[in-house]
C-alpha positions as CSV (number, residue, x, y, z in Angstrom):
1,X,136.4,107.0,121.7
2,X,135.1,105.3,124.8
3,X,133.0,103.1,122.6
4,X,136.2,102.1,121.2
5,X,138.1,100.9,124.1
6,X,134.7,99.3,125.5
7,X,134.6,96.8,122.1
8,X,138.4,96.7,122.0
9,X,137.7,95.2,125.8
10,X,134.8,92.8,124.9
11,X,137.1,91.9,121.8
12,X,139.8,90.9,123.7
13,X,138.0,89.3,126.8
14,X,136.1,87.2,123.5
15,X,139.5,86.0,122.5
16,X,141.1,85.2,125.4
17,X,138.1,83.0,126.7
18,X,138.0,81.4,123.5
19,X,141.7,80.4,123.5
20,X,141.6,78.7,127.2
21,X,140.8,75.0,127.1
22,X,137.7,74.1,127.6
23,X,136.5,71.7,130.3
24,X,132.7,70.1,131.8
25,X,134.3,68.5,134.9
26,X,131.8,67.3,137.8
27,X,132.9,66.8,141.4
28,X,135.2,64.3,141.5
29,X,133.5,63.0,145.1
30,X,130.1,62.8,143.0
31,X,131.6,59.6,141.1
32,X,130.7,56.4,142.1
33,X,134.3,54.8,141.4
34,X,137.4,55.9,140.2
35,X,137.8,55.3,136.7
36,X,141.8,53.7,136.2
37,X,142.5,56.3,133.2
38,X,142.4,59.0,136.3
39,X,146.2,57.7,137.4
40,X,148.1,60.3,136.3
41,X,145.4,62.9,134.8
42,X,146.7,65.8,134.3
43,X,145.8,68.7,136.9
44,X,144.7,72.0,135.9
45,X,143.8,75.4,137.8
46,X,140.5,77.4,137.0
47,X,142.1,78.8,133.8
48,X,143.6,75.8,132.4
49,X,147.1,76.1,133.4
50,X,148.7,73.0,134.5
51,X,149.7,73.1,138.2
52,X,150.5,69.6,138.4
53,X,149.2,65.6,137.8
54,X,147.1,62.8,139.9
55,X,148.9,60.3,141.6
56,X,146.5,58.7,143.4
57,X,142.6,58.5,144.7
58,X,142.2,57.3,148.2
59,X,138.3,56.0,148.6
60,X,136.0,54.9,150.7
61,X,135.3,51.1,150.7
62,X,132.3,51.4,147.8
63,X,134.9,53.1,145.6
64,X,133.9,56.5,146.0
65,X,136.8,59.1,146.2
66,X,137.5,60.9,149.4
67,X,141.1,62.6,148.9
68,X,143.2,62.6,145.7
69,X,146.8,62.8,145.9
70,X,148.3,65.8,143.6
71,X,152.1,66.0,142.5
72,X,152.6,69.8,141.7
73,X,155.3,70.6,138.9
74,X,157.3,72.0,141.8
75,X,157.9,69.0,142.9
76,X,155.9,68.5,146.1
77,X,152.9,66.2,146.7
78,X,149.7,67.4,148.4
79,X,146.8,65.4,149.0
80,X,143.2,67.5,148.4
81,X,139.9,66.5,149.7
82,X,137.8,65.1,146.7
83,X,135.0,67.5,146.9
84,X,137.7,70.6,146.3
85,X,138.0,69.0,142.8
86,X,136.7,68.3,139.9
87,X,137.1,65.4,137.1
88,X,136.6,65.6,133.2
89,X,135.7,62.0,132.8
90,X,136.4,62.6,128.3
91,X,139.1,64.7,128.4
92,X,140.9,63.1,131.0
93,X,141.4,65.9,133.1
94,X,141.5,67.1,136.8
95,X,140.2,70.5,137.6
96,X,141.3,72.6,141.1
97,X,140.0,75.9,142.3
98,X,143.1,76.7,143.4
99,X,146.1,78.5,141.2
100,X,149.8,77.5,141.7
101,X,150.4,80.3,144.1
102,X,147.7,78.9,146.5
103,X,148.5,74.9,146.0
104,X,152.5,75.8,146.6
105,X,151.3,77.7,150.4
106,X,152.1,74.9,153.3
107,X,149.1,72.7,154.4
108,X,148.4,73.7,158.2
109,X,148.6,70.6,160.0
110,X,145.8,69.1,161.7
């Protein structure tokens, strides 16, 4: 019976991995310059789920990014350092470490 539950486990872990999107993002602070598709790229948490879209990359003056601004679906825009991201240059999209609950917590100020 344990042997059971262990494959129902592995089963299920298989199918749920296989169902999230899959993305090959690199940092986005290891590109040399901003490609202009990345306006409005769609933002994503570890998993997949969308927490939100790009608005804008703020760079240095060679072009490479340094902070990217992030509007969440709730509304409120928070600006991330670069190297807390990363970008999948084919499929367009914007990966964060972070999940919604931890993007929506207040920014301390500096």
């Amino acid at each position: 019976m344990k042997s059971l539950f262990a494959f129902f486990l592995i089963l299920m872990a298989g199918a749920s991995a296989s169902a999230a999107e899959e993305f090959a993002p690199m940092a986005l602070n290891s590109i040399a310059t901003v490609p202009a598709k990345i306006a409005g790229a769609r933002v994503v948490d570890p998993r997949g789920a969308a927490v939100g879209s790009l608005v804008k990359v703020q760079t240095d003056a060679s072009g490479k990014p340094l902070k990217a601004d992030i509007a969440l679906t709730g509304g409120r825009t928070i600006t991330l350092d670069a190297s807390a991201l990363g970008y999948d240059q084919s499929a367009n999209v914007v990966v964060t470490a972070m999940d919604q609950a931890q993007l929506a917590q207040p920014v301390p100020a500096r």
